[in-house]
PyMOL Python script that loads the backbone (N, CA, C, O; Angstrom):
from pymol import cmd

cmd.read_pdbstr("""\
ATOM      1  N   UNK A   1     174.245 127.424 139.213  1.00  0.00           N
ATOM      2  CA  UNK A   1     174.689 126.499 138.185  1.00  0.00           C
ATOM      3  C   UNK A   1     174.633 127.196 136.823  1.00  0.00           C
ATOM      4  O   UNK A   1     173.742 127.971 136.476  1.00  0.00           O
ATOM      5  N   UNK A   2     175.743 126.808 136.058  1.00  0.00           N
ATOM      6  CA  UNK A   2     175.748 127.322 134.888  1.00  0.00           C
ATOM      7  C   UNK A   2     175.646 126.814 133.625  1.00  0.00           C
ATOM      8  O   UNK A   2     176.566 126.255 133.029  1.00  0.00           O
ATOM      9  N   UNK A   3     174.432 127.018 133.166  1.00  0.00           N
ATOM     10  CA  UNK A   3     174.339 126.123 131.400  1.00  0.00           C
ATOM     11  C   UNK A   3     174.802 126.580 130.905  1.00  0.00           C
ATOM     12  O   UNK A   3     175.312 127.698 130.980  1.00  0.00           O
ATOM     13  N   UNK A   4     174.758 125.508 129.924  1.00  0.00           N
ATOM     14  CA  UNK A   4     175.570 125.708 128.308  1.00  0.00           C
ATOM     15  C   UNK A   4     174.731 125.473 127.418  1.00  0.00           C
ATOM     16  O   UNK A   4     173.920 124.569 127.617  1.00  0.00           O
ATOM     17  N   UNK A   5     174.702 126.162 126.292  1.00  0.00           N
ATOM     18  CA  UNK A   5     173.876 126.407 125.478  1.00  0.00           C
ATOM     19  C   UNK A   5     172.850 125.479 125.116  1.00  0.00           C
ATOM     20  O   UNK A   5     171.675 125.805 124.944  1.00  0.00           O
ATOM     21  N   UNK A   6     173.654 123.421 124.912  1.00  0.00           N
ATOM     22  CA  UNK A   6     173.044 122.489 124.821  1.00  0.00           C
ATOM     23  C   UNK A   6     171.559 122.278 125.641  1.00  0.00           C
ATOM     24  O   UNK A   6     170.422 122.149 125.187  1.00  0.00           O
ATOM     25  N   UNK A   7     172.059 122.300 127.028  1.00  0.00           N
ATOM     26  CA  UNK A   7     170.833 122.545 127.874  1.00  0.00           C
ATOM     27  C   UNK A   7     169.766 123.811 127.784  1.00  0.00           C
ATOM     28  O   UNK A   7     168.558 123.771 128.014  1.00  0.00           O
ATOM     29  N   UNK A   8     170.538 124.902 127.396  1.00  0.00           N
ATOM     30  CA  UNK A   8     169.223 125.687 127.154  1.00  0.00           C
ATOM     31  C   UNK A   8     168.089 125.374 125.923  1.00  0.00           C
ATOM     32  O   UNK A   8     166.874 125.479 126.096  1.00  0.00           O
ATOM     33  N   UNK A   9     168.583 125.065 124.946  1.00  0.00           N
ATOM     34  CA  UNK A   9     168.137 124.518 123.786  1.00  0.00           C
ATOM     35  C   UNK A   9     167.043 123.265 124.648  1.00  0.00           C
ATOM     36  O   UNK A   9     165.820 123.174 124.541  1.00  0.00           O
ATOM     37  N   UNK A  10     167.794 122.575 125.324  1.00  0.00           N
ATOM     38  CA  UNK A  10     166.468 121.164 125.799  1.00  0.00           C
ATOM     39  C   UNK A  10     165.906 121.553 126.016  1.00  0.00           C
ATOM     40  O   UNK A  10     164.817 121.438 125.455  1.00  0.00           O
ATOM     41  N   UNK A  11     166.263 123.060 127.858  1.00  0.00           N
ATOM     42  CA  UNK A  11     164.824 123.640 128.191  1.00  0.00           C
ATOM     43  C   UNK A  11     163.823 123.844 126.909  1.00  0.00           C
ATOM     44  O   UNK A  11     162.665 123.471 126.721  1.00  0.00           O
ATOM     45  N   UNK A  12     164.447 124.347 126.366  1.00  0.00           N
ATOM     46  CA  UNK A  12     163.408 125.294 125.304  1.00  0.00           C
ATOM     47  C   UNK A  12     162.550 123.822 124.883  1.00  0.00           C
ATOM     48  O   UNK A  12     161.559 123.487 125.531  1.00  0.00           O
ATOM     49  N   UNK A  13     162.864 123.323 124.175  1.00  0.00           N
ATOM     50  CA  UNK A  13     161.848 122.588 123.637  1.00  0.00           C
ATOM     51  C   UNK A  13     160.927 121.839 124.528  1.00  0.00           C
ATOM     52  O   UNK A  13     159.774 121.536 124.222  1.00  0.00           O
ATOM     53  N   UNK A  14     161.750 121.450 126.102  1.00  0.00           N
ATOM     54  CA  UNK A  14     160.430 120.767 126.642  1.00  0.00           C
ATOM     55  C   UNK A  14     159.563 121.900 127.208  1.00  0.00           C
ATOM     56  O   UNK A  14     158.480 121.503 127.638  1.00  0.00           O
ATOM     57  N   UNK A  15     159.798 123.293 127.312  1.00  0.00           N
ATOM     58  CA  UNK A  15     158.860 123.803 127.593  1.00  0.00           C
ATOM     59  C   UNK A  15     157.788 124.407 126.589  1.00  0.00           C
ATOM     60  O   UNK A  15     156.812 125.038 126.995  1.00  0.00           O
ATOM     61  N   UNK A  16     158.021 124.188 125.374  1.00  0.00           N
ATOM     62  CA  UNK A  16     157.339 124.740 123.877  1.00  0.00           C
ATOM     63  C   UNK A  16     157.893 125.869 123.661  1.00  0.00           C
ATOM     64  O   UNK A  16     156.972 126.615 123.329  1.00  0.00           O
ATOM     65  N   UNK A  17     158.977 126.509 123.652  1.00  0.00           N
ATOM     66  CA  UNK A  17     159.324 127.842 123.724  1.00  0.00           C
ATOM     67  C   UNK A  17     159.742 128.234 122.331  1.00  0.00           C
ATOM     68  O   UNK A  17     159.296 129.219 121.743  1.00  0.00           O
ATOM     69  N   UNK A  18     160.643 127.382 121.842  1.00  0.00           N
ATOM     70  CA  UNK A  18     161.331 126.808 120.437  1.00  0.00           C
ATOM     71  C   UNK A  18     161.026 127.538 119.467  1.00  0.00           C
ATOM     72  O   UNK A  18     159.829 127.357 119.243  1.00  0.00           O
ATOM     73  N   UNK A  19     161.448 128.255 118.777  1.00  0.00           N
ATOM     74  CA  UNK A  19     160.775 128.803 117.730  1.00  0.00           C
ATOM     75  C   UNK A  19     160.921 127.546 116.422  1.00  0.00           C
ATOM     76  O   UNK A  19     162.037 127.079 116.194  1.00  0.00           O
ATOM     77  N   UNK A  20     160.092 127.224 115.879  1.00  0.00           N
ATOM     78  CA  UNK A  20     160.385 126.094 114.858  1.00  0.00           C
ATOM     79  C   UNK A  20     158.656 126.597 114.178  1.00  0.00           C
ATOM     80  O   UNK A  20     157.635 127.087 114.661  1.00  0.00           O
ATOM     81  N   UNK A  21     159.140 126.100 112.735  1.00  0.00           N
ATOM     82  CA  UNK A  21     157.934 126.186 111.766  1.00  0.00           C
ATOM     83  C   UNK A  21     157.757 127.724 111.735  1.00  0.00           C
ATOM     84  O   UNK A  21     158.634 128.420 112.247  1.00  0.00           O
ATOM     85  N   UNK A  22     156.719 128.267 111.188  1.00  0.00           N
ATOM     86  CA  UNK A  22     156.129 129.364 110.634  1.00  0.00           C
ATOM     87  C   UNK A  22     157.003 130.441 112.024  1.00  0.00           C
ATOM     88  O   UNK A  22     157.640 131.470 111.794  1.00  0.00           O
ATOM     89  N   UNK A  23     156.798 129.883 113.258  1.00  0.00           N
ATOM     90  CA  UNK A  23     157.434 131.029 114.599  1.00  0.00           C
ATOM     91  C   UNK A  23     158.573 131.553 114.132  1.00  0.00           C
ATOM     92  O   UNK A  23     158.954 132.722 114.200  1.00  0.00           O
ATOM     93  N   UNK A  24     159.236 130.371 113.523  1.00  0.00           N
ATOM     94  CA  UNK A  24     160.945 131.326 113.414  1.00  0.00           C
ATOM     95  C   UNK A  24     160.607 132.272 112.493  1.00  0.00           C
ATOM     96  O   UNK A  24     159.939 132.116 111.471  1.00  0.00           O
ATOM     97  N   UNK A  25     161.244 133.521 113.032  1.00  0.00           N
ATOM     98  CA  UNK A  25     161.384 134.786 111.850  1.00  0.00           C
ATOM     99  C   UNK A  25     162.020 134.842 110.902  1.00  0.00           C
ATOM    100  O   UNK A  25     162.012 135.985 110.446  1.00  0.00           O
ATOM    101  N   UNK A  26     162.902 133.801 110.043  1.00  0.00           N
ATOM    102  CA  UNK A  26     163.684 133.669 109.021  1.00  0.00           C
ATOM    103  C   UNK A  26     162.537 132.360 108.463  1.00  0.00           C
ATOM    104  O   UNK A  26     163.274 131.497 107.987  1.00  0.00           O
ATOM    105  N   UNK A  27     161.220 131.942 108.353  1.00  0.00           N
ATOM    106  CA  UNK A  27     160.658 130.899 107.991  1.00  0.00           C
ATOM    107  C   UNK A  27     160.543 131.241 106.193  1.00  0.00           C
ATOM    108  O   UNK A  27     160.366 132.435 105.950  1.00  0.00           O
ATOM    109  N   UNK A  28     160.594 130.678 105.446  1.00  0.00           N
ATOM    110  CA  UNK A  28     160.100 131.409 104.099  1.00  0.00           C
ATOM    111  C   UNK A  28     158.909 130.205 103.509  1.00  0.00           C
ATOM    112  O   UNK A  28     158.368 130.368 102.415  1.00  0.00           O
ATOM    113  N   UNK A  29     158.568 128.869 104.490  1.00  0.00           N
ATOM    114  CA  UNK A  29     156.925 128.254 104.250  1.00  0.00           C
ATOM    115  C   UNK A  29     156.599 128.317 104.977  1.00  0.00           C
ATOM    116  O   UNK A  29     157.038 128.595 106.093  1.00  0.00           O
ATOM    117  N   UNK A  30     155.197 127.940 104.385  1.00  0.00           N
ATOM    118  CA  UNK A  30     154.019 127.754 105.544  1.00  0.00           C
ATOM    119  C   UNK A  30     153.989 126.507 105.744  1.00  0.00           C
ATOM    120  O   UNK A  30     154.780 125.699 105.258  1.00  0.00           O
ATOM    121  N   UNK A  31     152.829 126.196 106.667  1.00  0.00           N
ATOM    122  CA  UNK A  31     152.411 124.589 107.453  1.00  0.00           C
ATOM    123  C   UNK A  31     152.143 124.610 106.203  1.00  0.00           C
ATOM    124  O   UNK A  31     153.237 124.582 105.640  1.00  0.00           O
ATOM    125  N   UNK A  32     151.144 124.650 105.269  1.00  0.00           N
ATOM    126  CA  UNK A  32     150.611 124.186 103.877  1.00  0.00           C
ATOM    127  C   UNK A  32     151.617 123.791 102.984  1.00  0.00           C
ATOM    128  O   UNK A  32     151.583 122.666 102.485  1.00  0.00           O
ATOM    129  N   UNK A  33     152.820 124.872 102.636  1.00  0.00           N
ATOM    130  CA  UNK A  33     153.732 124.367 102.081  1.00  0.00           C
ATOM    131  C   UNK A  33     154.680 123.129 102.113  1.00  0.00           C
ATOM    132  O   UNK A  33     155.141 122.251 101.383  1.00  0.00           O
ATOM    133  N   UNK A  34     154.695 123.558 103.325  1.00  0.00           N
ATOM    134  CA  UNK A  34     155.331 122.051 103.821  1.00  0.00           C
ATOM    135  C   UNK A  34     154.867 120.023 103.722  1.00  0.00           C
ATOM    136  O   UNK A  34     155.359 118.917 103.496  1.00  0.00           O
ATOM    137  N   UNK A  35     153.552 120.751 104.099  1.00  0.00           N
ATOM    138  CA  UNK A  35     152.566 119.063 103.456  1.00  0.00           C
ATOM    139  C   UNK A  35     152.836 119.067 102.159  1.00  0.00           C
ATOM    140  O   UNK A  35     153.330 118.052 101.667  1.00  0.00           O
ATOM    141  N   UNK A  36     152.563 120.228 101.339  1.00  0.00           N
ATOM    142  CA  UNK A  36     152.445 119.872 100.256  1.00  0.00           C
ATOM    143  C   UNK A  36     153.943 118.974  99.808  1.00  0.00           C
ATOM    144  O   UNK A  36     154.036 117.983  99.083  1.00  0.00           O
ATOM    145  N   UNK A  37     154.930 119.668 100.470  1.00  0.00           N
ATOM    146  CA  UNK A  37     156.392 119.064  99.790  1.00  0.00           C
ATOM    147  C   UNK A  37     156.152 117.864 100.580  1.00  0.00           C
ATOM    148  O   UNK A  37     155.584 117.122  99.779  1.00  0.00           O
ATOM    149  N   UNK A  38     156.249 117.274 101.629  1.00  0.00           N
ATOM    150  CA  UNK A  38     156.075 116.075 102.534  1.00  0.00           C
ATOM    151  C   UNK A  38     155.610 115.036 101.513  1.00  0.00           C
ATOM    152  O   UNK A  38     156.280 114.043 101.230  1.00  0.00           O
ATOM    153  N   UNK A  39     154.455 115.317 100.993  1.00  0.00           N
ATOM    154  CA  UNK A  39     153.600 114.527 100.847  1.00  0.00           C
ATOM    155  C   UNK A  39     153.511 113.943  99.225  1.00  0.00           C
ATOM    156  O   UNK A  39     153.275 112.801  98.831  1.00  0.00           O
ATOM    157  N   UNK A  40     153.763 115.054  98.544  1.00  0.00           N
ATOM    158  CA  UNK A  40     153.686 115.186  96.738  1.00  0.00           C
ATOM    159  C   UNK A  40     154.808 113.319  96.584  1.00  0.00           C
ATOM    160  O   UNK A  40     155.781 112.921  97.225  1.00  0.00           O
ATOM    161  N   UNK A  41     154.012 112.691  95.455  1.00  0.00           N
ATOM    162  CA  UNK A  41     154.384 111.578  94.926  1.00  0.00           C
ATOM    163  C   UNK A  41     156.211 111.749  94.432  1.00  0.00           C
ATOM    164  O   UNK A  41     156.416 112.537  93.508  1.00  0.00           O
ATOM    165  N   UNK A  42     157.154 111.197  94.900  1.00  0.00           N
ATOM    166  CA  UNK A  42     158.528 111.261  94.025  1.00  0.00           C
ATOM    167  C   UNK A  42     158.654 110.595  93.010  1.00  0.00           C
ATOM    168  O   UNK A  42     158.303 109.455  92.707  1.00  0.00           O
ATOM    169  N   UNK A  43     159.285 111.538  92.396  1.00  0.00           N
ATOM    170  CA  UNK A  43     159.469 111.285  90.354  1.00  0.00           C
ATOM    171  C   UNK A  43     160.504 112.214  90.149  1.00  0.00           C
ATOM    172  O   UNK A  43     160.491 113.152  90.947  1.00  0.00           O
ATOM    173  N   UNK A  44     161.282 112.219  89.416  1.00  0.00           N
ATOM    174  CA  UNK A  44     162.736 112.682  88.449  1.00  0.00           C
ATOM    175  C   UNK A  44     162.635 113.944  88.683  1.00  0.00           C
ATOM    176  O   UNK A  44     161.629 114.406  88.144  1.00  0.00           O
ATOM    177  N   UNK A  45     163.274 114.742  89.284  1.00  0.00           N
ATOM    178  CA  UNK A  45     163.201 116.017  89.351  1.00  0.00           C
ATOM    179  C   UNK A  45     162.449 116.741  89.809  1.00  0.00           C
ATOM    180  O   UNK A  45     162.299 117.908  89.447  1.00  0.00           O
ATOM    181  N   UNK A  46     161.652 116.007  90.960  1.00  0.00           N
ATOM    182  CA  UNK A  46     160.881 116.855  91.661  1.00  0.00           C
ATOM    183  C   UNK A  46     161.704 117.881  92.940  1.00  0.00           C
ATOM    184  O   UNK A  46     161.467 119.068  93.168  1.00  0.00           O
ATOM    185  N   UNK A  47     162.583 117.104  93.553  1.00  0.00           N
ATOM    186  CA  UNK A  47     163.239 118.317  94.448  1.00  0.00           C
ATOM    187  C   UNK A  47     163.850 119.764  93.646  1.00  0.00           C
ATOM    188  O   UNK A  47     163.724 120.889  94.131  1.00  0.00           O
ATOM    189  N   UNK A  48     164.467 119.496  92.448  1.00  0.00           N
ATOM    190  CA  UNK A  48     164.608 120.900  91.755  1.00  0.00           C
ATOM    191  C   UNK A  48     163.831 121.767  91.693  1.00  0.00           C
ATOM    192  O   UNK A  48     163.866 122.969  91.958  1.00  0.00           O
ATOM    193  N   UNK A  49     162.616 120.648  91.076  1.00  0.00           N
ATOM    194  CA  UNK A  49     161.799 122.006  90.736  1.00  0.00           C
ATOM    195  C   UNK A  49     160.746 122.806  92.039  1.00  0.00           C
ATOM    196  O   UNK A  49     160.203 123.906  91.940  1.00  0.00           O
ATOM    197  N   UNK A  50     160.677 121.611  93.522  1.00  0.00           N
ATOM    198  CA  UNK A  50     159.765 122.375  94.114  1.00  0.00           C
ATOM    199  C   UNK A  50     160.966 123.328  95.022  1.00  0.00           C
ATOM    200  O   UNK A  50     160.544 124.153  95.833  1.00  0.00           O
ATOM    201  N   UNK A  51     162.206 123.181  94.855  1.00  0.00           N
ATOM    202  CA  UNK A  51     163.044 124.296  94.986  1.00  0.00           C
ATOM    203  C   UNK A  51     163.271 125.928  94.696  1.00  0.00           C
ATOM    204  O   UNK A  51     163.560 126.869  95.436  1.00  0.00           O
ATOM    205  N   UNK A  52     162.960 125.794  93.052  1.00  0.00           N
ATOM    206  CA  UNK A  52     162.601 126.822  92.464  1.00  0.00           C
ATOM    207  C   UNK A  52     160.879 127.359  92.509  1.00  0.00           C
ATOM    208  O   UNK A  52     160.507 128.414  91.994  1.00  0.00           O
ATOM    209  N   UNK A  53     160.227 126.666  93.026  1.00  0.00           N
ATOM    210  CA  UNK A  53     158.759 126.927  93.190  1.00  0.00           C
ATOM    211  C   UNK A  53     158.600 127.850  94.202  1.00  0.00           C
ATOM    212  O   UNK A  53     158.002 128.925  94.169  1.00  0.00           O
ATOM    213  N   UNK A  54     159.527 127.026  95.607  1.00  0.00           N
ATOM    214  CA  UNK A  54     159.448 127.973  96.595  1.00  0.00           C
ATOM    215  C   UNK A  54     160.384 128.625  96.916  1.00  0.00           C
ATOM    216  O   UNK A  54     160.425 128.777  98.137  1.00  0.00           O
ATOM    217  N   UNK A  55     161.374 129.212  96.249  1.00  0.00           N
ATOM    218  CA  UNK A  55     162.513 129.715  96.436  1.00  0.00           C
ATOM    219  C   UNK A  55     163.235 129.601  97.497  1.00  0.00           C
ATOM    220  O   UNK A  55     163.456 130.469  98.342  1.00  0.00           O
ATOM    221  N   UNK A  56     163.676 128.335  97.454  1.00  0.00           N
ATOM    222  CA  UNK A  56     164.435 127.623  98.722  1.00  0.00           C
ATOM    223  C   UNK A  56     165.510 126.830  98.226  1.00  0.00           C
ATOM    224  O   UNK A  56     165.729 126.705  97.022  1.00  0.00           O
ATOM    225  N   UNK A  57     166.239 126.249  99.192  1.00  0.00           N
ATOM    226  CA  UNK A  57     167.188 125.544  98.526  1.00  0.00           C
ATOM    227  C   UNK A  57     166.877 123.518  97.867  1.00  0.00           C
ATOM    228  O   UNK A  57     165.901 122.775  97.968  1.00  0.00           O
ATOM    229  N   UNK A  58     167.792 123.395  97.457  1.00  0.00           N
ATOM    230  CA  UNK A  58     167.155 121.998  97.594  1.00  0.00           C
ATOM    231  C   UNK A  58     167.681 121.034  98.530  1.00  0.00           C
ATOM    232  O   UNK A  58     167.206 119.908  98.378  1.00  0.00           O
ATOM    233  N   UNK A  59     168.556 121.164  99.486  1.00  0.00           N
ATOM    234  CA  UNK A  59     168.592 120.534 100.448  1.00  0.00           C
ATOM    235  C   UNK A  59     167.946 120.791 101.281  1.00  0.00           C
ATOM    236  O   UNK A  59     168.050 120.013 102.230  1.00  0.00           O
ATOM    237  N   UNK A  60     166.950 121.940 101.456  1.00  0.00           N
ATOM    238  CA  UNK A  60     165.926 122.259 102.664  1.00  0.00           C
ATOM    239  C   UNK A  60     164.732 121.172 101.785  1.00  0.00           C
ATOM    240  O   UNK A  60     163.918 120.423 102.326  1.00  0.00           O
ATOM    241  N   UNK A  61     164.900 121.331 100.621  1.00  0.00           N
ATOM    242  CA  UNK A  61     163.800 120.480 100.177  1.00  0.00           C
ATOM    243  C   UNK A  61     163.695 118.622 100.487  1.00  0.00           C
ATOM    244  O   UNK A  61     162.694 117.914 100.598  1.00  0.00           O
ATOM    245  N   UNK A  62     164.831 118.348 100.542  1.00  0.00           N
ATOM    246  CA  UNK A  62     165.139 117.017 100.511  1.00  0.00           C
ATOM    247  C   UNK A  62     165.312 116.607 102.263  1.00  0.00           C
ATOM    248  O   UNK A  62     165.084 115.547 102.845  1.00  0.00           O
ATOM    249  N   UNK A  63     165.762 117.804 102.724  1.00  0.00           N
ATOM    250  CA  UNK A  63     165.484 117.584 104.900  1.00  0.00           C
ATOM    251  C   UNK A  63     164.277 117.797 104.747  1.00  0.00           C
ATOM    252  O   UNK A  63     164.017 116.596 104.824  1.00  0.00           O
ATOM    253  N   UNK A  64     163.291 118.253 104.598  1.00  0.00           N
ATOM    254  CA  UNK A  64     161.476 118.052 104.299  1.00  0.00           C
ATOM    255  C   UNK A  64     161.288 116.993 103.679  1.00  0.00           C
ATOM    256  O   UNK A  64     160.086 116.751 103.790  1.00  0.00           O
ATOM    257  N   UNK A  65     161.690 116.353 103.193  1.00  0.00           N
ATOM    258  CA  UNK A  65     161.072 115.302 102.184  1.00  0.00           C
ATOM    259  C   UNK A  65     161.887 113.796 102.953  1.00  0.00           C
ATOM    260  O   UNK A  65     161.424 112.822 102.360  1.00  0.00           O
ATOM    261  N   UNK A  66     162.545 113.498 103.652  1.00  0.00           N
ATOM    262  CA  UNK A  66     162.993 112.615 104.628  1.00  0.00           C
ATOM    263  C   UNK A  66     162.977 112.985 106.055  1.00  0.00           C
ATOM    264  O   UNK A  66     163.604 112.409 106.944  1.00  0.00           O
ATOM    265  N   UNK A  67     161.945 114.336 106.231  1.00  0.00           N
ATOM    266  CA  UNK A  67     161.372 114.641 107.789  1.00  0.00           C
ATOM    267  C   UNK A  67     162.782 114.183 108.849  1.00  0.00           C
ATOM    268  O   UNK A  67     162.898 113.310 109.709  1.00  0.00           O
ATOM    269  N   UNK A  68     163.983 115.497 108.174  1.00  0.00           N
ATOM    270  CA  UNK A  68     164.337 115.786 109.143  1.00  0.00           C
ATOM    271  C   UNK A  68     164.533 117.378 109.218  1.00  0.00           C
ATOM    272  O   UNK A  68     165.539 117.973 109.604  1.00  0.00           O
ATOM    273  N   UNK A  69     163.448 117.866 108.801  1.00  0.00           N
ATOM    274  CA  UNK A  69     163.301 119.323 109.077  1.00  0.00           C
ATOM    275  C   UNK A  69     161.817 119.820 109.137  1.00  0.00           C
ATOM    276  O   UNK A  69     161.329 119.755 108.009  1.00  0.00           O
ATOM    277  N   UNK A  70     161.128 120.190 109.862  1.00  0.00           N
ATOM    278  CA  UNK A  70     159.585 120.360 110.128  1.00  0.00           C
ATOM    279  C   UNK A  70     159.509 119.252 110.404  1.00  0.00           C
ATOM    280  O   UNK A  70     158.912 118.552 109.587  1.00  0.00           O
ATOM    281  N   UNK A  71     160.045 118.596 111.617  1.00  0.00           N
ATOM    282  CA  UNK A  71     159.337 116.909 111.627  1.00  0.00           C
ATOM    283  C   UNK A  71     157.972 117.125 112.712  1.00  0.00           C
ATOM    284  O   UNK A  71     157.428 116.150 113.230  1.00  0.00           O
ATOM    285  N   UNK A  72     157.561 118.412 112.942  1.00  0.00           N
ATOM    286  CA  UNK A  72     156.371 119.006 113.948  1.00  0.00           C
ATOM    287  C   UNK A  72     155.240 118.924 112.826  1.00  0.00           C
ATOM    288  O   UNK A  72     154.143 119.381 113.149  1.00  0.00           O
ATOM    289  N   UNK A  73     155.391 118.359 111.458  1.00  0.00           N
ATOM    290  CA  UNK A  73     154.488 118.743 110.807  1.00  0.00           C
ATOM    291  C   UNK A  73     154.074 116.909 110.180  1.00  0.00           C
ATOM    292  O   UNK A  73     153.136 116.717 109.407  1.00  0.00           O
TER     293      UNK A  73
END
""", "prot")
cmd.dss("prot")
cmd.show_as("cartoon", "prot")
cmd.util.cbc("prot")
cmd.orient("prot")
């Protein structure tokens, strides 16, 4: 039988294989970083600036901040 990519991707995650969080080799936070953005109170311009804090974009900031990116965290 022959998979397709979709299914390999499922394997992967139900077996923990997944690279996600700090594993992937393109990661540029840590678990720490990440709470910290998760968690920090929202007010006017906070996704800009913790953008430029961690030199990331701000839509990686704002998929962290509505946990749909690191939702393992």
């Amino acid at each position: 039988m022959v998979s397709d990519p979709v299914d390999n991707a499922k394997d992967r995650v139900e077996a923990g294989t997944s690279c996600k969080g700090i594993q992937h080799g393109r990661a540029k936070l840590t678990e720490e970083d990440v709470k910290f953005i998760k968690y920090l109170p929202n007010y006017r311009g906070i996704t800009m600036r913790l953008s430029e804090q961690f030199n990331v974009s701000v839509s990686l900031i704002s998929c962290i901040r509505r946990n749909e990116r690191w939702k393992h965290i």
